[in-house]
C-alpha positions, 0 to 999 in steps of 0.5 A, spaced: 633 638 751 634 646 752 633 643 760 638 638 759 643 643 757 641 648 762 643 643 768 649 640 764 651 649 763 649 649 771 654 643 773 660 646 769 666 650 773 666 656 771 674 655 769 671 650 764 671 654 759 672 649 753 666 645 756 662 651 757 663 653 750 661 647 747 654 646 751 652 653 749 653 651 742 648 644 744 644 649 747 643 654 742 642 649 737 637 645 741 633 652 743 634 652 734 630 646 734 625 649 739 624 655 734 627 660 739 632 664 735 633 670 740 636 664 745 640 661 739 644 668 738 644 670 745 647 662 748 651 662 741 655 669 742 656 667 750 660 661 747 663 665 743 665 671 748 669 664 752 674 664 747 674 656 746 678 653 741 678 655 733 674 648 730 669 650 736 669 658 735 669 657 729 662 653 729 660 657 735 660 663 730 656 659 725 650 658 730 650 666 732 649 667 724 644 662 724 640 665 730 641 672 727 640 670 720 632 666 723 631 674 726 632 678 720 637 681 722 643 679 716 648 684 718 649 680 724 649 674 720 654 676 716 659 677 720 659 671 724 659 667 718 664 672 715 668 670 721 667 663 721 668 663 714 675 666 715 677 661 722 676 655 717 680 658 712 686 659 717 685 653 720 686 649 714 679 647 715 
């Protein structure tokens, strides 16, 4: 699937950053499966840093938190989960 994903990433535009957003999450989720939680962080925070909408932010967030969490690293996690726990607050989620 993670291949998938990477050809999917690879045929987006750049401009499409709503789009790319939300591959990224598929992909990090896919490479959560695969039981690579290093990738699952790294793909989850360049969603992030793309600035999509709230529900997708919001769920991007929520991945990194895992990716982090699985590596130990539970400052990290909390803080995503913090922040994703806040956008659905405000959001009305």
């Amino acid at each position: 699937a993670c291949a998938e994903y990477e050809a999917a990433l690879d045929r987006l535009p750049r401009w499409n950053t709503e789009g790319r957003a939300e591959v990224l999450v598929w992909l990090a989720l896919a490479h959560h499966q695969a039981g690579e939680p290093e990738e699952v962080s790294r793909r989850a925070e360049e969603a992030v840093a793309l600035k999509p909408g709230t529900e997708l932010l919001m769920t991007a967030h929520s991945v990194a938190g895992i990716g982090y969490s699985t590596r130990g690293r539970l400052d990290e996690a909390e803080a995503h989960r913090q922040t994703a726990f806040d956008l659905a607050i405000a959001s009305g989620n």
